[in-house]
N, C-alpha and C positions, 0 to 999 in steps of 0.2 A: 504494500500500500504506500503511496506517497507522502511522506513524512507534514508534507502542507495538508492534508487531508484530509490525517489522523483526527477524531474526535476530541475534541476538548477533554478533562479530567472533569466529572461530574462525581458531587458525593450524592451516591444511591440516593441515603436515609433520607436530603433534604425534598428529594424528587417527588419521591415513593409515600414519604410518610412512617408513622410507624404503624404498630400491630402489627404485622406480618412475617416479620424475621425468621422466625422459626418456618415458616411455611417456603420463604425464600430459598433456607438454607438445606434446608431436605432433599437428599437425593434417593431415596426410596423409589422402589418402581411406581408406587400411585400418589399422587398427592389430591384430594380432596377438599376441597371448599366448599361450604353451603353457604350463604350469608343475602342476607337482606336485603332490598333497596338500599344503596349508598351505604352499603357497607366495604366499598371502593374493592369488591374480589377483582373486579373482570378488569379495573385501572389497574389497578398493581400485577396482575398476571400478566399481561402486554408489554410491561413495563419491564417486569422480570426477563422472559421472553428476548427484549429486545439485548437487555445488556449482558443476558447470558449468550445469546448466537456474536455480539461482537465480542466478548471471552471467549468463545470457544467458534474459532474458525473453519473448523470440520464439521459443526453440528446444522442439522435443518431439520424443522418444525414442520408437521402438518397438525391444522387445525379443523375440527370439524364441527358442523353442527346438524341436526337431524334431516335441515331443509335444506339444499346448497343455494337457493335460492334468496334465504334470507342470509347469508354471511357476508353483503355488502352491505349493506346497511347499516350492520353489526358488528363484528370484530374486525372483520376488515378497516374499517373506521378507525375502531379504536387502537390499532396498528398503527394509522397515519397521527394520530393523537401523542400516543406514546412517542415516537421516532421526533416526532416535534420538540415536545418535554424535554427529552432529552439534550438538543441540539445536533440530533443524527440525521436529520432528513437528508440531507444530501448524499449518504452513503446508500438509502437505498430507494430504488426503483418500483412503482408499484404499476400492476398491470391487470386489465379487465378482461382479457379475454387472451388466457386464462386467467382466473383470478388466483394471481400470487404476487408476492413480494422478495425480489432480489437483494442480496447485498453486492452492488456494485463492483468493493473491491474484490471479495472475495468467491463469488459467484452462488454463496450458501442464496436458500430458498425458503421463505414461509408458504405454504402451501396449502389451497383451500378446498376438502371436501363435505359432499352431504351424502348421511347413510340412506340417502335416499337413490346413490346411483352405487353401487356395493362392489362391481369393478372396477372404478374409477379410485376408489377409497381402497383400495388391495394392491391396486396394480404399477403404485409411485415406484421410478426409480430414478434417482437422486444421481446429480451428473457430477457433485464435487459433494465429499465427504459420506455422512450417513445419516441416514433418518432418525434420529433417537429421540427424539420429542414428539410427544402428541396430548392436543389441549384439546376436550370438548367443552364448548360453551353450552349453556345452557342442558348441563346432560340431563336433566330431571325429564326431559321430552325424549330421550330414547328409553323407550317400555321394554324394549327385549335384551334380557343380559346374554343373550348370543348373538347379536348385534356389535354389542360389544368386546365382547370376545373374539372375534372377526379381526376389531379394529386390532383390540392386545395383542394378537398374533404376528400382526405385521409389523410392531417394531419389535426384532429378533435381530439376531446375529453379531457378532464382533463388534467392539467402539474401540477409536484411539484412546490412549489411556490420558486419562485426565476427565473424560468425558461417561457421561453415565445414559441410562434408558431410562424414559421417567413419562407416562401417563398423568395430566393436568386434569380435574374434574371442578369443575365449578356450576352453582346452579341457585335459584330463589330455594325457599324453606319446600318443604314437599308434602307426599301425602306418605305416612310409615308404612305403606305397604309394597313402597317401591322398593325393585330389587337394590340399590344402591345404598338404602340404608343395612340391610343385614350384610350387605357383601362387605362395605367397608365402613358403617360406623357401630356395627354390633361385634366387629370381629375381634376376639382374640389380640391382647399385644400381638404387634410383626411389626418389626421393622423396616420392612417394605411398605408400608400403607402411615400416610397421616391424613385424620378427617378429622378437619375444625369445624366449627360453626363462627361467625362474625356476624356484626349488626352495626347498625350506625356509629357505636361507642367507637370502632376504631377508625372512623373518618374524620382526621383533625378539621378536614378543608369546608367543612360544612359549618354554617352561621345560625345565628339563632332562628333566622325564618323558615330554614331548613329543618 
């Protein structure tokens, strides 16, 4: 990368906020967030997302959501949001058809499916580095944990080292008979799994009329 180029030094915490830390720092294969209205999950995931793929220059994300139809609107958005914040925009490239997002210099890839086309969501391969991240938004709308289990399948195989395999879940509060509370918030201590709850209490950015 061209040392004129290089990103400014940003500190995270002032960016991001707090509450989250622990959920940041987790390299477990599932990380799980339920949380509220403004209880800033899906800002601070983006967020995370962006300054871990410019750490880690072999890694590329796919994000899903249940509609591929709704993921402009949606996190896609909030991708160009975050990269703002940051001061990264100019590192990377966003694009509609297809809908993803490049890192310029290094050619990594955010990439957008819906489990609504179950080929297209299987069939990624990655032309620099490896796929080891995958974020569903809003996962409280996929009803079938073989649905999901599809997606878990496909991040498999070898990472450079330093880099980990890590499933992102985030969603509003639910109904407890979805499979995702006994899958991951009834289960058993593992080490591999952290499921939080959050609610407005951890969004400093919000006023009283808020």
């Amino acid at each position: 990368m061209n040392l004129k180029n290089k990103p400014k030094y940003i500190h995270f915490p002032s960016v991001v906020g707090k509450g989250y830390r622990d959920y940041i720092n987790f390299k477990g294969r599932y990380r799980v967030c339920k949380g509220s209205r403004a209880s800033k999950k899906s800002k601070t995931t983006v967020l995370d997302f962006v300054q871990k793929l410019i750490a880690h220059p072999e890694a590329n994300l796919l994000v899903v959501r249940k509609t591929y139809s709704t993921l402009q609107s949606s996190v896609f958005t909030e991708f160009k949001w975050a990269v703002e914040r940051l001061g990264v925009a100019s590192h990377f490239k966003f694009n509609l058809q297809p809908l993803e997002i490049t890192h310029i210099g290094t050619g990594q890839k955010i990439y957008f499916r819906g489990f609504d086309d179950p080929l297209k969501l299987t069939s990624i391969t990655v032309s620099h580095g490896v796929l080891c991240w995958a974020y569903i938004e809003e996962a409280y709308e996929i009803n079938s944990e073989a649905d999901f289990n599809m997606l878990d399948e496909s991040i498999r195989g070898e990472v450079p080292e330093g880099l980990f395999k890590q499933i992102t879940l985030t969603f509003n509060p639910w109904n407890e008979h979805h499979w995702i509370k006994k899958r991951f918030f009834d289960a058993e201590d593992d080490p591999d799994i952290m499921a939080i709850t959050t609610n407005y209490m951890c969004n400093e950015w919000l006023d009283e009329a808020d």
